[in-house]
SERO-4910 file (N, C-alpha, C, O; in steps of 0.05 Angstrom, whole numbers):
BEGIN
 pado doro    nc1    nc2    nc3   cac1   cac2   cac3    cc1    cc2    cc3    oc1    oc2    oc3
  Unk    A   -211   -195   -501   -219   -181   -477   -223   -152   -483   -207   -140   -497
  Unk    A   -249   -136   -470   -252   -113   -478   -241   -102   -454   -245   -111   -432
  Unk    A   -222    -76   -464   -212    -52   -448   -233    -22   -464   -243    -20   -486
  Unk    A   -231     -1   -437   -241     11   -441   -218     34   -437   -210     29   -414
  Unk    A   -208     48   -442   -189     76   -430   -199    102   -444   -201    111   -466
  Unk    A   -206    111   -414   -216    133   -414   -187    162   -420   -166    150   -422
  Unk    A   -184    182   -422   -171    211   -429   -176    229   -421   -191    227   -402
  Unk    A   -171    250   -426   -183    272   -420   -185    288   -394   -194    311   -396
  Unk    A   -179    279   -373   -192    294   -336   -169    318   -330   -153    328   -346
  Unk    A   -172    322   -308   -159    334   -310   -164    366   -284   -185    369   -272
  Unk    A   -144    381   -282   -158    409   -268   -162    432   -279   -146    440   -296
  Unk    A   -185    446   -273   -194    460   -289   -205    487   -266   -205    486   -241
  Unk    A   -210    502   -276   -219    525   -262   -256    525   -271   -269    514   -289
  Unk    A   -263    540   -253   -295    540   -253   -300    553   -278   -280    566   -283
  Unk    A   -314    555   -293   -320    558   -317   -307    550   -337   -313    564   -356
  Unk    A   -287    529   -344   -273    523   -356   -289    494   -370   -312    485   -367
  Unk    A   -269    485   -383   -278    460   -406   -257    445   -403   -235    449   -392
  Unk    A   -269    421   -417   -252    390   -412   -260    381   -432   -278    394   -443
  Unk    A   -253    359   -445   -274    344   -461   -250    320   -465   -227    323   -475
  Unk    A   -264    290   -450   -264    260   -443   -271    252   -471   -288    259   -488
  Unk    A   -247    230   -470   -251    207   -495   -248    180   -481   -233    178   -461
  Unk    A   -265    155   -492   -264    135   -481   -264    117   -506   -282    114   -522
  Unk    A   -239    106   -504   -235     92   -529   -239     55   -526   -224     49   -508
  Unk    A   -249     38   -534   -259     16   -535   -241     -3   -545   -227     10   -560
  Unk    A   -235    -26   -546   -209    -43   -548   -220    -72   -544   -236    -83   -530
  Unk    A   -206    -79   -563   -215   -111   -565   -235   -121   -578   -243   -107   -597
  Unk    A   -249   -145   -575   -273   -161   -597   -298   -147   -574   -302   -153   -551
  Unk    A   -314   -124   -593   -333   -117   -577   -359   -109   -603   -356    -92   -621
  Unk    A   -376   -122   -601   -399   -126   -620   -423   -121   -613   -430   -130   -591
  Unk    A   -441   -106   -628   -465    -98   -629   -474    -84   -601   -489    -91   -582
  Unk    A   -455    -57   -607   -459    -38   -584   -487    -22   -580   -499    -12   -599
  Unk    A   -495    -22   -558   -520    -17   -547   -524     12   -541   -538     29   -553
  Unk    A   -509     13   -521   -503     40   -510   -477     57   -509   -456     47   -515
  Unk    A   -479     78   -503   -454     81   -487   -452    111   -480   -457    129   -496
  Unk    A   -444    112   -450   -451    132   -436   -422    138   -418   -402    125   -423
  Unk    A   -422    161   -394   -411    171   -377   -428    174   -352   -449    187   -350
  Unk    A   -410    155   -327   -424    161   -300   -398    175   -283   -375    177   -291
  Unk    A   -410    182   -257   -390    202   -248   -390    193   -216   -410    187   -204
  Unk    A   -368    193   -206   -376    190   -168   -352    205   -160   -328    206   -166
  Unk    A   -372    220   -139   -360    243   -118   -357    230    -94   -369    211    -86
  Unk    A   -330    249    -78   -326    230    -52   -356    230    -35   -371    250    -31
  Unk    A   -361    206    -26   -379    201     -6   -403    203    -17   -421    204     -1
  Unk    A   -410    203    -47   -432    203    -56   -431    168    -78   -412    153    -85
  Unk    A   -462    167    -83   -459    141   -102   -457    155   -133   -465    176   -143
  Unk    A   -442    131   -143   -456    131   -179   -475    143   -190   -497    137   -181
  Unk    A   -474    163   -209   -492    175   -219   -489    183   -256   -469    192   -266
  Unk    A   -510    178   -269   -504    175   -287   -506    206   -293   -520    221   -280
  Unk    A   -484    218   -325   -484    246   -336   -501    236   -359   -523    245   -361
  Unk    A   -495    223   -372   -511    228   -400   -495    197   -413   -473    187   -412
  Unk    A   -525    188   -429   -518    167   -448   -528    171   -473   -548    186   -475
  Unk    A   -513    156   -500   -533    162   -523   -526    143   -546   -503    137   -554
  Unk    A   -550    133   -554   -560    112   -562   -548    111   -598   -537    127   -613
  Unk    A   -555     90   -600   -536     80   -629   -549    101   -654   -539    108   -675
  Unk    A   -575    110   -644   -579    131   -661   -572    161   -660   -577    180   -675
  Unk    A   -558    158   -634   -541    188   -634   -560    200   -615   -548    222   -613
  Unk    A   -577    201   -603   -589    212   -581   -577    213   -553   -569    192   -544
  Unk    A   -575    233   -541   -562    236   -516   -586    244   -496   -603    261   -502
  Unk    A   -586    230   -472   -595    230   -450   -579    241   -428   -558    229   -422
  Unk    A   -585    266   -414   -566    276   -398   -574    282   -368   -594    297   -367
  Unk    A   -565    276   -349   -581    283   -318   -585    318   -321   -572    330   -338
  Unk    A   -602    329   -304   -606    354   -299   -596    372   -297   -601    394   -306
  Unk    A   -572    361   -281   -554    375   -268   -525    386   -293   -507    401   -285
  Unk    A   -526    376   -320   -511    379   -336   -519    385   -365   -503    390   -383
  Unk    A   -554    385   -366   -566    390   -387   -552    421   -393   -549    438   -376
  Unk    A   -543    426   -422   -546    453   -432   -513    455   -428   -501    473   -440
  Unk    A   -498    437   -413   -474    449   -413   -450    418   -421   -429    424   -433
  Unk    A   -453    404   -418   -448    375   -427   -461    363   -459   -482    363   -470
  Unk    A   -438    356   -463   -453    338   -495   -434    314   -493   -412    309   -483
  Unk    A   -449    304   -505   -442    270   -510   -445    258   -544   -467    254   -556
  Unk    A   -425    255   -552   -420    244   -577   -405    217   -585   -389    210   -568
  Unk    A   -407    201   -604   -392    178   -612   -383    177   -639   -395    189   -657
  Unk    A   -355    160   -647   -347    159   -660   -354    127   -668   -336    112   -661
  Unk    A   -372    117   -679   -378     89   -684   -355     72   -704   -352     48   -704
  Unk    A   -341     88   -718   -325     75   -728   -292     65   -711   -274     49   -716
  Unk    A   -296     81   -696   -273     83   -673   -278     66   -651   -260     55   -639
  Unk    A   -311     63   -642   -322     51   -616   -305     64   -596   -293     55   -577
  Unk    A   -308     94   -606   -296    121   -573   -320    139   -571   -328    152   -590
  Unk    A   -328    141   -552   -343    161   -537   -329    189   -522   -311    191   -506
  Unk    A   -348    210   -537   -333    238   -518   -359    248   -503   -383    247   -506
  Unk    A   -340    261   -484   -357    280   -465   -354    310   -471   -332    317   -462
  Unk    A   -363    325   -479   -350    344   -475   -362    370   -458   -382    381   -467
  Unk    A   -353    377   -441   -354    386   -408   -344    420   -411   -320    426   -414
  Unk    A   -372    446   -410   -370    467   -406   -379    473   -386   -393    460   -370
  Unk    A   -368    504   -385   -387    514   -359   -380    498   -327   -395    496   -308
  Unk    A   -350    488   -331   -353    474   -301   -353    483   -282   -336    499   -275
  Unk    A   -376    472   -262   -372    478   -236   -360    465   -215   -355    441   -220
  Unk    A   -354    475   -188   -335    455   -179   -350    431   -160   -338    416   -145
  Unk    A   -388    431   -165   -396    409   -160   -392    392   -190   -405    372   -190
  Unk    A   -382    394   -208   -380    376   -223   -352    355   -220   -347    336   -234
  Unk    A   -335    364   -198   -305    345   -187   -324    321   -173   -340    320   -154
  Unk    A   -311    301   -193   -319    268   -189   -293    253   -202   -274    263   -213
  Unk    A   -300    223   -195   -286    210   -210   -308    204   -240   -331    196   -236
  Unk    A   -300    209   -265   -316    198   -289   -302    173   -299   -279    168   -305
  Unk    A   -329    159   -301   -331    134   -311   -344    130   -348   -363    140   -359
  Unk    A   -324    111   -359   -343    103   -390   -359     81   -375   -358     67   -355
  Unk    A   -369     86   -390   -386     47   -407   -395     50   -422   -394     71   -435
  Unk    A   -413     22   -431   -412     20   -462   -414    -15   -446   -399    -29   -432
  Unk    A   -451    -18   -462   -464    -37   -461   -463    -44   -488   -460    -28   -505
  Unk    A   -464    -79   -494   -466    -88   -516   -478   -116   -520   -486   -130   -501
  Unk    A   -478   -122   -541   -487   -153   -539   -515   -155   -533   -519   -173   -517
  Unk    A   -534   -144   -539   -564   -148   -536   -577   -144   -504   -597   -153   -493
  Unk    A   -551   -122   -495   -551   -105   -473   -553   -133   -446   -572   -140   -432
  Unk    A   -528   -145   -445   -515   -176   -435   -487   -169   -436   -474   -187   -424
  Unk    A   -471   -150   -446   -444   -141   -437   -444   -118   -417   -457    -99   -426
  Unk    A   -433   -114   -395   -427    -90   -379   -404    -77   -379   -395    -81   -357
  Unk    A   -383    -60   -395   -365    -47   -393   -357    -30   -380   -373    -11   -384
  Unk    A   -336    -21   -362   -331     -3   -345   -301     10   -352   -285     -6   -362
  Unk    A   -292     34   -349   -273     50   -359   -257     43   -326   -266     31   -306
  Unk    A   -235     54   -331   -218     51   -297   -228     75   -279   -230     77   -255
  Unk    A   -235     94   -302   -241    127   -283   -222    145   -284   -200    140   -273
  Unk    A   -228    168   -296   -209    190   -300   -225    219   -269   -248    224   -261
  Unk    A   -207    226   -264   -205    249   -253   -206    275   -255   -187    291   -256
  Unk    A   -244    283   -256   -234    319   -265   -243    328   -243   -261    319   -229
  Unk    A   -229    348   -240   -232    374   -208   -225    400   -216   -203    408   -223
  Unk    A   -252    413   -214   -257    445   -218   -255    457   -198   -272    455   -181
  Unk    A   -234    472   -195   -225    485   -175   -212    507   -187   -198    506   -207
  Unk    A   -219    537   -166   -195    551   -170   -180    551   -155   -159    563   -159
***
């Protein structure tokens, strides 16, 4: 059975940094993707950034230039790592991490960051 546990959240002050690890667990083969989504109260799912087995990161707009996304393939853990926060960036963050000829769906439990002063 794959677990996903996410790290990292946390409170932070507005301009401050965080940086999320999502570490991967169990029989999990021929990973596809793997990314970070985020949900704010009363808003839906939204994805921050995913990046592909070749190391490419895809990032929403709203986090371009201040968010990076990296992997550790030998670990099967994903980081986020989160500058410049603003306190529209307080959500719950989510991993995943697609696999299996993109036919597995993985979901993290959700860690907690809130930028606030």
């Amino acid at each position: 059975q794959v677990q996903l546990v996410e790290s990292g959240g946390g409170l932070v002050q507005p301009g401050g940094s965080l940086r999320l690890s999502c570490a991967a667990s169990g029989s999990i083969f021929s990973i596809n993707r793997m990314g970070w989504y985020r949900q704010a109260p009363g808003k839906q799912r939204e994805l921050v950034a995913h990046i592909t087995n070749g190391g490419s990161g895809n990032y929403a707009g709203s986090v371009k230039g201040r968010f990076t996304i990296s992997r550790d393939n030998a670990k099967n853990t994903v980081y986020l790592q989160m500058n410049s926060l603003k306190p529209e960036d307080t959500a719950v963050y989510y991993c995943n991490i697609v696999s299996g000829g993109w036919r597995n769906d993985y979901w993290g439990q959700g860690t907690q960051v809130t930028v606030s002063s």
